[in-house]
N, C-alpha and C positions, 0 to 999 in steps of 0.2 A: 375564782373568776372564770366565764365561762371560755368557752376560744373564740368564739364572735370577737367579746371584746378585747381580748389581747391583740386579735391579729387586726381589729381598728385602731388599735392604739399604738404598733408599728407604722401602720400608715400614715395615721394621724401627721407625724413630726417630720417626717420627708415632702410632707405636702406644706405645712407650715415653712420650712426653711425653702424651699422652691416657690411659695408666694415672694417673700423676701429677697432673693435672687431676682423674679420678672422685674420686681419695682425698682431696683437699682439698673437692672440693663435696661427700661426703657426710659429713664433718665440719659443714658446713652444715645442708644439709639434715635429720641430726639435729635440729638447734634450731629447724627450723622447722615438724618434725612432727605437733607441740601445735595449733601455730595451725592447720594441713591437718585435723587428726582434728575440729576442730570446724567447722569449714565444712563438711567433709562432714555431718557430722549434722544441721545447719543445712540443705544440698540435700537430706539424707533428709526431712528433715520438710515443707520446700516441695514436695517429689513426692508425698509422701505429702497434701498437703495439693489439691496440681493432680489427684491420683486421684481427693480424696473428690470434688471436683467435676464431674468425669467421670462417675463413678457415678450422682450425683446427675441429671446432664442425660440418662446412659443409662437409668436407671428410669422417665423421665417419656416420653422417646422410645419405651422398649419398648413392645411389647406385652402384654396382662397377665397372659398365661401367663408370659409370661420377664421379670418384673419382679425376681424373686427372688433370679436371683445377683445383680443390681444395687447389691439392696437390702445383701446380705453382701457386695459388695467395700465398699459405702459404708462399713459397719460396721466391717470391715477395715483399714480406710485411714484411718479415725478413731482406732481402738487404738494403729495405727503410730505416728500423729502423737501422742499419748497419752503412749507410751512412750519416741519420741524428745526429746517437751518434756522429762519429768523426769529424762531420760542429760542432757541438756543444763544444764536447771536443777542439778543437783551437779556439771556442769563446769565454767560459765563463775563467773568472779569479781567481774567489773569489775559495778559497781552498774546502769550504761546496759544489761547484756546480761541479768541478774536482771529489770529491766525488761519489756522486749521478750519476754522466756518466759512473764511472768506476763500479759500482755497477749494472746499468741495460747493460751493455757489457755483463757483466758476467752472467746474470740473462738471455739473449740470446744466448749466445753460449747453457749454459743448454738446452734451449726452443727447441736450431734447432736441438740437438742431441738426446733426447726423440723425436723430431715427426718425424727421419731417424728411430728408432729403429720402431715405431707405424705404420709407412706404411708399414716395412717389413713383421709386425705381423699379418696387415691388410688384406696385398696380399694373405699371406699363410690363413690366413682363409676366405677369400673370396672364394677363390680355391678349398678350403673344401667344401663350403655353395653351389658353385654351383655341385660339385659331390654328395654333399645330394640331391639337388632340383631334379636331375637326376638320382638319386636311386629313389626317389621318384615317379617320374614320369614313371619308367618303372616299379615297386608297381600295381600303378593304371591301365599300358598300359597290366602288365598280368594280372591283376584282370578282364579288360573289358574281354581278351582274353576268361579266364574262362568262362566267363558271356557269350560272343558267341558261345562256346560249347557247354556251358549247351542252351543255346534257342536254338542252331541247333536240340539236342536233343529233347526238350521239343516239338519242332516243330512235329519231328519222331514221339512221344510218344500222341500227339496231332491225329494227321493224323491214328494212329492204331487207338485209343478212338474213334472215330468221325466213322472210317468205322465197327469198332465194332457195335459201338450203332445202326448201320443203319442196321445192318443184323439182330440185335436186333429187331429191330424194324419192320423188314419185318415178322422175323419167327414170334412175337406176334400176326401180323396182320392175316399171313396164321392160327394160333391156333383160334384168335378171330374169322373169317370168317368160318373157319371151323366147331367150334361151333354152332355157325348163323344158316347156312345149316341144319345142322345134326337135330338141335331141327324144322325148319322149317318140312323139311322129316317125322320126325316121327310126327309135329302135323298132317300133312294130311297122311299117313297112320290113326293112329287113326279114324280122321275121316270117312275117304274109309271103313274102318275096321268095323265103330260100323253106319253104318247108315243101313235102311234097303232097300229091296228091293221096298217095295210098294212110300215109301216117300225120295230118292235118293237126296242127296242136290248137284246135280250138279253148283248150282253159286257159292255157299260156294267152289266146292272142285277147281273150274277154278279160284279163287280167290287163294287160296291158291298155285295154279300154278305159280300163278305170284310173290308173296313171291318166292319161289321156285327159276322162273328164276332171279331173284334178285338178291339173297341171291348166286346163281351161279355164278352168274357174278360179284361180288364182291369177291368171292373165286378165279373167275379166273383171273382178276386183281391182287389179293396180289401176286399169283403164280406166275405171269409174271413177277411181279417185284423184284420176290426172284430168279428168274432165272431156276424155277420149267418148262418146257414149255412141257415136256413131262407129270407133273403129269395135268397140264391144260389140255393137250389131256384126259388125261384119265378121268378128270373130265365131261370136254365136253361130250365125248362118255356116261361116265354112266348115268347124268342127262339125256342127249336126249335118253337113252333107258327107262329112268323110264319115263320120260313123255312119252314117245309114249304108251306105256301099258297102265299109265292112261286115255290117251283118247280114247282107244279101251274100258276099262270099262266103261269111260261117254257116247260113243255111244252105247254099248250095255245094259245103264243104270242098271247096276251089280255094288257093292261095293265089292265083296269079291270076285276078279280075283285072282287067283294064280301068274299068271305070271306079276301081278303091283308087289306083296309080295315079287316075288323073288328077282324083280331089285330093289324096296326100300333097300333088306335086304343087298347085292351087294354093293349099294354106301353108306348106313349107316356104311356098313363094311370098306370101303374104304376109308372115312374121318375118323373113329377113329382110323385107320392107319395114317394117313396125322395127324392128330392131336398130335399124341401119339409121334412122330418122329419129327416133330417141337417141340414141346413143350421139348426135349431133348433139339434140341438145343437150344434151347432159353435157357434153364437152364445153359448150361455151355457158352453163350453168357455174360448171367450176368454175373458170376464171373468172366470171363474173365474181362469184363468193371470197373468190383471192383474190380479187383488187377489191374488196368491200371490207374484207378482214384488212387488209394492208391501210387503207380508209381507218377503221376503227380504232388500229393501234395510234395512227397521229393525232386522231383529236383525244385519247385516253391520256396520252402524252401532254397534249395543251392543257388539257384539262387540268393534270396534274400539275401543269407548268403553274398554270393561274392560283391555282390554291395554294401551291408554294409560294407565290408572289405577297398576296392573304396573310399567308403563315410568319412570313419573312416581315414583312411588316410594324405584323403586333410584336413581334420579339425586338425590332428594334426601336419601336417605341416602347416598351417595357424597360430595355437596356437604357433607353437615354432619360425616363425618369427615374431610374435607380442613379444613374448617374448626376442631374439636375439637383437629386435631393443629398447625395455625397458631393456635392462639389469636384465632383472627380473631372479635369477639366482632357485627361488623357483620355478617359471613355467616351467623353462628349468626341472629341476627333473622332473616335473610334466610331460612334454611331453616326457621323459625320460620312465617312468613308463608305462606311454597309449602304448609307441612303443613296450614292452615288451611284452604288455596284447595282442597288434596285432598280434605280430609274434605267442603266441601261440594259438589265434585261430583260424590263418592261417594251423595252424599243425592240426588241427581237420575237416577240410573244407574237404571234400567227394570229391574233384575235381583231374586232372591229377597229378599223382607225378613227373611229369617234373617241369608244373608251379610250382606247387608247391615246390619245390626246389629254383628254383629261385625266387619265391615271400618271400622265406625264408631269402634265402643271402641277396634279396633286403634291409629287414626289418634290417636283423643283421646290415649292412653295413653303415646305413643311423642310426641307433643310437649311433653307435660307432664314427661314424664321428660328432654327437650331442656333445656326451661328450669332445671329443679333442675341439672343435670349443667353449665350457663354458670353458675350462681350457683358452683358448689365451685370453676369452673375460674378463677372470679375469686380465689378464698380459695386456691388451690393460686399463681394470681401473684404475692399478696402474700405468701404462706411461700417461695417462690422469694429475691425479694425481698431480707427478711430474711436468708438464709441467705448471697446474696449478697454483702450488707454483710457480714454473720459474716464470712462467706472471704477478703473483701479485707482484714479488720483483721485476719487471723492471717496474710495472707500478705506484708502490709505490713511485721507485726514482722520474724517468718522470715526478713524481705529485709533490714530493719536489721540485725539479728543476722549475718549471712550477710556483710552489705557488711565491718561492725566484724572478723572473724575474719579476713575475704578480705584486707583491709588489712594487717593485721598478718604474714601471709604472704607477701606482695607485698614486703617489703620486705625478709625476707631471701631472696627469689629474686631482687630485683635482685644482691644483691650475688654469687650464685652466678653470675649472668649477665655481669656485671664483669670476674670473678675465668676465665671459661668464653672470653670475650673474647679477654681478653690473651693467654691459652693458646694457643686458637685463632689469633692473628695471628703470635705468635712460632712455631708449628708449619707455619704456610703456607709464611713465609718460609723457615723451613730446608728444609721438605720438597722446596717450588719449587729452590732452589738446588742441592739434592744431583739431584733428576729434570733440571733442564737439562742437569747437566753427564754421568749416563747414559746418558741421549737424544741428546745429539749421541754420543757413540761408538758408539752402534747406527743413528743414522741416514744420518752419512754414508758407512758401510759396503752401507747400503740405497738409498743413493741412487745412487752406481757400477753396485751388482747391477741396480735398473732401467733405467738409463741401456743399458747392457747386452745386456738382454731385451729392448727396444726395437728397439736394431738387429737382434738376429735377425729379430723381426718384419719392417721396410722394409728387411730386407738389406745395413746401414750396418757391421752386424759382423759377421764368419764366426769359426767356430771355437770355444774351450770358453769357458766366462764364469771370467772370475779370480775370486780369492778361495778355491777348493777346496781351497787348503792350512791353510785357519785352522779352529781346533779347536771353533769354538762354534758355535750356530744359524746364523749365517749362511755359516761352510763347509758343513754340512747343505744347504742351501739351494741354494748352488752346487751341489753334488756332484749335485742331484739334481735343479737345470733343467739340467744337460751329459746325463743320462740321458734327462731328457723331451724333450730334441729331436731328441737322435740316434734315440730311439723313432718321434717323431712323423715324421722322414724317411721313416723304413722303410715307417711305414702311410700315406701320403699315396701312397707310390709304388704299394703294393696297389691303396688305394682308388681312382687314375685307372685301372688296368687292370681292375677289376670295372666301373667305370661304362662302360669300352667297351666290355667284354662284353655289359654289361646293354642295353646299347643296341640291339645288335646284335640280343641274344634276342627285343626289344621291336618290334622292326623286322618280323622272319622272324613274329611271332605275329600281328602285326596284319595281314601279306597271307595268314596261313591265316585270320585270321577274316575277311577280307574274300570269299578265295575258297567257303568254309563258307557267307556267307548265301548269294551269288549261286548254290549249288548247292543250299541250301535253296528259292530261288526257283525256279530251273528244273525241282525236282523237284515242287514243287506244280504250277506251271504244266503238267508235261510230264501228271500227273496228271488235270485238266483235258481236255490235248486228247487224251488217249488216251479218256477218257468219253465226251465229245462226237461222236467221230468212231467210238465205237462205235452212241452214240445215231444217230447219223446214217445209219449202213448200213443200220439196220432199215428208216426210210423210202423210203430210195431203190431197199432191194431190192424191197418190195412196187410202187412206181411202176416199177419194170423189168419186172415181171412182168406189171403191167398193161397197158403199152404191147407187150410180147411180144402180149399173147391179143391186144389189140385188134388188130393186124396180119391173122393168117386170119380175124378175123371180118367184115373189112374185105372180104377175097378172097372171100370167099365170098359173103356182098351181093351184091356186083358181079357174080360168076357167074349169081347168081340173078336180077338184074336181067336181062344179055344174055339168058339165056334164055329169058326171057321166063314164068317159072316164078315168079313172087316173089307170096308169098300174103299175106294180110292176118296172119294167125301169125306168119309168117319177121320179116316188118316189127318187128311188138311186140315179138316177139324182141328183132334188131336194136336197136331205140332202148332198151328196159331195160337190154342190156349196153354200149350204147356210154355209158348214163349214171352206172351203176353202176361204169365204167372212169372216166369221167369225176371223178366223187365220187373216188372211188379215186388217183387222180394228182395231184387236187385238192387234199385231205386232207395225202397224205404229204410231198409237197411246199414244200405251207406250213409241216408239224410242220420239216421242214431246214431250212427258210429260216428260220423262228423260232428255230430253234437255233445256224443260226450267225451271229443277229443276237445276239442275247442273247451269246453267246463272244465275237462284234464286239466289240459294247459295252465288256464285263467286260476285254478285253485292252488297248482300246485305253485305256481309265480305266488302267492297272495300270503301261501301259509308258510313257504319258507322261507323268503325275504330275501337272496342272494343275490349275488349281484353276478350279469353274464350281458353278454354281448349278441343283440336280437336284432331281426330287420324290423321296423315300425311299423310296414305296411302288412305281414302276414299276423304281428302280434296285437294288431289291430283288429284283426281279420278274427280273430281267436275269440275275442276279449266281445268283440260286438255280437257272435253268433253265439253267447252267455248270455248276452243280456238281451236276446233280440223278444225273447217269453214276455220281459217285461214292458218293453216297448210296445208289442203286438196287445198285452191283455189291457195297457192304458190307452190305444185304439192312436199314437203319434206315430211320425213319418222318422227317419233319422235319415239325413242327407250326411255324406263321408266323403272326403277329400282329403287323401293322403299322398304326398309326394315317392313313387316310388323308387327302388335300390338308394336307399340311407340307410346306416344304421345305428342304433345309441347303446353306447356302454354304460348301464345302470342297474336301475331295482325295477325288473319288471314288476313285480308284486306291488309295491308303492306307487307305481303310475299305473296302474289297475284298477286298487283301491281308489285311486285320485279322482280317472273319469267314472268311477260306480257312483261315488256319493254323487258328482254333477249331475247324472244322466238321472239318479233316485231322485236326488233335488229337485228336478227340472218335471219331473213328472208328477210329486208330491203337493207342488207348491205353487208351478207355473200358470195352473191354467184351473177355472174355474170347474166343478165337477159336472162332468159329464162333455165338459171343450174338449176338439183335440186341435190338435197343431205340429207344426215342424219343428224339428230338432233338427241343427246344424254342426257338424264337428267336424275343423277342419285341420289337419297339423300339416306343416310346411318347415322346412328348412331353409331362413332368411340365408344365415349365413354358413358356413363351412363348422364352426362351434359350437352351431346354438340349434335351436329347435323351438317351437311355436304349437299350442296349442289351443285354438281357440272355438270354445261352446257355447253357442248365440242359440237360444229358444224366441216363439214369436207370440209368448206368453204375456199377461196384465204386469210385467215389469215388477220392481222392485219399489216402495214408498221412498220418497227422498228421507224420512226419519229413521229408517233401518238400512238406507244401506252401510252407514258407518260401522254397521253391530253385526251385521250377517257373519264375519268368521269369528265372533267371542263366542268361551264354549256357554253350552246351555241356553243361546238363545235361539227361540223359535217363536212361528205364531202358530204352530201347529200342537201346540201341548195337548189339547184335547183330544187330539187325534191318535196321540201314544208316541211323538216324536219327541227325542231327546234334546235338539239343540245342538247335536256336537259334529254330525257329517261334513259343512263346512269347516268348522275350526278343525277335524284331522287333516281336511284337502288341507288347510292354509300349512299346518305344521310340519306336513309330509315334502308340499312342496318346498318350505323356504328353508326345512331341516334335510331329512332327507339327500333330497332331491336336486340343494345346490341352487332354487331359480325362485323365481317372483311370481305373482299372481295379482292381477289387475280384474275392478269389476266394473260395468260399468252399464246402466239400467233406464229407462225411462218406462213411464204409468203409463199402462196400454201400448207402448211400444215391443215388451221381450228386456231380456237382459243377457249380456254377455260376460264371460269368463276368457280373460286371456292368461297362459299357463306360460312363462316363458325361461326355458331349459336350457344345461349346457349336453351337449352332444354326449360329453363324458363326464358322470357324477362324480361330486365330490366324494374323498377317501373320510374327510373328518366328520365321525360324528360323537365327539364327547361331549354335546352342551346336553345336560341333567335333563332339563325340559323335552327338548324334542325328544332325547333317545328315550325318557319315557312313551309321550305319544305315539312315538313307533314303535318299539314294544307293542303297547294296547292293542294298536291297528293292525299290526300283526297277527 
């Protein structure tokens, strides 16, 4: 027999004796139908009776726009209950259950005529609450109003201050100036006064002039801007009369002219007039500005007063509907109290006796309407109250009525549960014994077949697994682990001879990517010294050619020397070109030596890899006059921006490497042949840790399909050209291996593209991950 059918023919007999069990219990359960249909209506009427409740505590809850459906479920849920007492009253029979119906009738007529009384009491103070909110609210709308008189005010009283202080400010200026002058005046009289005739200190007193017109013109300046333009004339006039006298006395080198004396005495006179008269006003300027100051602090004050008024307010209407909706009848006094304290010192407030009248009424209005609104809500807790008794004597019967029903039901489902019992004990026992004895002929057949599979696994057993001649699931079973292993032989043998393959392939790729970078490096580098060493010829050719002329210039001297022929011409001659050679060999010399200190540097950083503590700005300095050959023969501009005295503790050789590929990059790739453009690079120091490198060209941008790919190794669009692919992918690896930091791209079509490099101050010590330390290696 196959196991299909065994293991239906288990089932089979549990379901037969479980037919046989429903038919006798629902010969039951008929008889107990009666008792169920009335417990249910019995739970109908207790829900319906826990709704009206609900209702009731959601109307008082609501708000009194949405009091409404509250009020129609309550209504609702009263009818139910209505219609369920009287299904019920012509159901039950028993006298106790007649009872208990007529008991919760009663217990709801109470319930629906306290929550008629409770909505009416509801409305009218609802009614109220919003004519407070609305006293309230125009409280606050005069209190702004106040508050915009008093700053139109403040504004007035602002606007005097401000052009006070400025006239203030001008008349000090015309006193301080005219000060100035007056003592400049008298030092040069003095001087004029006490010098003598033989020893006349004319530069002393033309110095002192100029003080003079100085100190003038800064007098006539205040003047003009005090609106003086008349005493500025007369300023001008007197000065230009005292200077003209004095320089009749410097021409006729005399200190003691009468006629300097009298126009000294004339405009000394005249400014401690201007002095004397300003400084008036400016005296009663200030007190002006101090009784305006004194002015601005009291309405700053009202001002605040009123918006405290505003402020006090909302908080106590806030506090008396938190209290309103807790029935808290101690808070209600409490905001009762505060509204009193308002209104009087509302009556103290310095502001219009209009508003103020009406922020009066407001305040009386809105607390008197407090107190009526605590009196209903005391008459709304005792119809609560009330209602609540109601409810519990209708839900007290309800629950008798309920238990009496439920009882009587209970007890013909014991006996369904009895009767469902025995059924069930006597269906275990047969089913368990007919599956034991199934179970073992399917399992010790399963249990050989694992035994079996096993040994293929540890090699315990070779050959086919028995059983593939028996006709039911578990010949299946066999027939088709003998198929899965002879399969699994076949591809285990594939799969070791791909994995050696793979190996192999893995092996041969990783010494061309090895040889790749190191040929990417040599060709930057060879790029480098092929620039340099053009940069270089230039100088040394002119210092050759220099030292060629000085030679016959030399012979010939000399000739002119023995001869005795050598003229003061020949000579000047001589030394301008021996200096001009000089300059010349000087110059070009130093430009080589700087160039191949600067390649020094940059090569020796690149080839040994070590890590040292550099300023950024000179190793900058180094690194760009390396690559400036390259920059000049692609015909680009490089703009530089380096933060100076920083410095980073790193791999200068690795951030060398990093900007060569950018700057080959940017030149290779950026710009159509024969275009030039700008190159941007700018490093900064955000913070005290970190460092910032960022390389913007104003190149044809990057395609939006490649910039995901720019640092994978091996890609380029330059293959043709002899470009490898991998300059980027060593920047990306140097920088995020290396170097401790991230690198950000970020490019638009005919826009340029930028590179941002971002560093910590002091590189990372770790570098054991397999990958990078190869790549640096390479790029090394």
């Amino acid at each position: 027999m196959r196991i299909s059918h065994s293991i239906f023919l288990v089932a089979a007999i549990p379901i037969a004796a479980a037919a046989a069990i429903a038919v006798a219990a629902l010969l039951l359960l008929n008889q107990a139908d009666r008792a169920r249909s009335g417990a249910v209506m019995a739970g109908s009427v207790y829900r319906s009776a826990l709704a009206a409740s609900q209702a009731r505590d959601d109307y008082l809850s609501a708000q009194p726009h949405e009091r409404g459906p509250s009020a129609d479920a309550f209504a609702a849920a009263t009818r139910s209950v209505a219609a369920d007492l009287d299904a019920l009253a012509a159901f039950v029979s028993d006298p106790r259950h007649q009872d208990a119906v007529s008991d919760a009738e009663g217990a709801l007529r109470l319930l629906t005529e306290r929550m008629d009384r409770l909505v009416a009491v509801t409305e009218a103070n609802d009614a109220r609450l919003a004519e407070m909110e609305a006293r309230a609210a125009r409280l606050v709308r005069l209190a702004d109003e106040a508050r915009r008189r008093q700053h139109i005010s403040n504004s007035e009283l602002a606007a005097s201050l401000g052009n006070s202080d400025q006239r203030l400010q001008r008349a000090r200026r015309v006193v301080d100036d005219a000060h100035a002058l007056r003592t400049v005046t008298s030092d040069l009289e003095r001087l004029r006064l006490g010098a003598s005739a033989d020893a006349f200190p004319e530069a002393r007193v033309r110095l002192e002039l100029s003080r003079l017109a100085r100190a003038a013109e800064d007098l006539g300046i205040s003047l003009g801007e005090a609106g003086a333009t008349e005493g500025a004339t007369t300023l001008d006039r007197l000065v230009t009369e005292y200077r003209r006298t004095v320089d009749t006395v410097l021409a006729e080198a005399q200190g003691r002219g009468a006629l300097a004396g009298a126009a000294a005495q004339r405009l000394i006179n005249w400014i401690n007039t201007l002095a004397k008269t300003n400084k008036t006003e400016s005296d009663a300027l200030q007190a002006q500005v101090a009784e305006l100051l004194t002015y601005s602090i009291e309405a700053s004050e009202t001002d605040q007063a009123t918006q405290n008024i505003a402020t006090e307010m909302l908080k106590v209407a806030e506090q008396t509907n938190r209290a309103l909706s807790a029935r808290d009848f101690a808070a209600i006094g409490s905001a009762t109290a505060a509204s009193r304290l308002l209104s009087e010192r509302i009556a103290t407030l310095p502001i219009s006796p209009l508003i103020q009248t009406e922020m009066l009424d407001a305040s009386t209005a809105w607390r008197e309407g407090l107190v009526t609104t605590a009196a209903d809500l005391e008459r709304q807790s005792r119809l609560v109250a009330d209602m609540e008794a109601a409810g519990t004597t209708m839900l007290d019967a309800v629950t008798s009525l309920n238990d009496l029903l439920i009882e009587h039901a209970q007890t013909i489902w014991s006996l369904v549960r009895n009767l469902l019992i025995a059924a069930a004990v006597f269906g275990l026992i047969l089913a368990a014994t007919m599956g034991f004895a199934v179970a073992r002929s399917i399992t010790r057949p399963l249990s050989r077949l694992q035994q079996q599979m096993l040994g293929l696994v540890d090699g315990t057993h070779t050959g086919a697994i028995a059983g593939a001649g028996r006709r039911d699931e578990l010949g299946d079973m066999a027939r088709a682990t003998n198929y899965f292993v002879t399969e699994l032989k076949q591809r285990e043998a594939a799969t070791e001879a791909a994995k050696e393959a793979a190996h192999a392939a893995l092996a041969d790729l990783q010494r061309t990517q090895a040889n790749l970078i190191q040929a990417e490096k040599l060709a930057s580098l060879g790029q480098l010294v092929a620039g340099v060493a053009h940069e270089i010829n230039t100088p040394l050719g002119v210092a050759l050619t220099t030292a060629t002329t000085i030679g016959p210039e030399v012979e010939r001297f000399r000739e002119s020397t023995k001869s005795g022929q050598l003229t003061r011409s020949t000579l000047d001659h001589f030394i301008d070109r021996m200096g001009e050679g000089a300059r010349l060999l000087t110059t070009n010399l130093q430009r080589a030596a700087n160039l191949v200190h600067s390649f020094k540097q940059v090569a020796v950083d690149q080839a040994s890899g070590d890590r040292r503590t550099f300023q950024a700005a000179q190793w900058l300095d180094d690194l760009l006059v390396s690559l400036g050959p390259v920059l000049k023969k692609a015909g680009h501009r490089l703009e530089v921006h380096c933060d100076d005295d920083f410095e980073i503790d790193g791999y200068p050789g690795a951030l060398a490497q990093v900007l060569t590929n950018l700057i080959v990059n940017a030149v290779s790739h950026a710009y159509a042949p024969g275009a030039h453009g700008t190159l941007r690079l700018s490093v900064v120091s955000p913070r005290p840790d970190r460092f910032q490198i960022e390389f913007a060209d104003d190149g044809r941008g990057i395609p939006i399909e490649h910039r995901g790919r720019v640092f994978d190794p091996f890609f380029t669009t330059g293959r043709s050209a002899g470009n490898t692919g991998l300059g980027l992918h060593i920047v990306y690896n140097l920088v995020t291996g290396r170097l401790g930091g991230r690198i950000s791209l970020s490019s638009t079509e005919g826009g340029g593209t930028t590179f941002v490099v971002d560093l910590p101050r002091r590189a990372p010590d770790d570098r054991n991950d397999p990958e990078t330390l190869k790549l640096v290696r390479a790029a090394e």
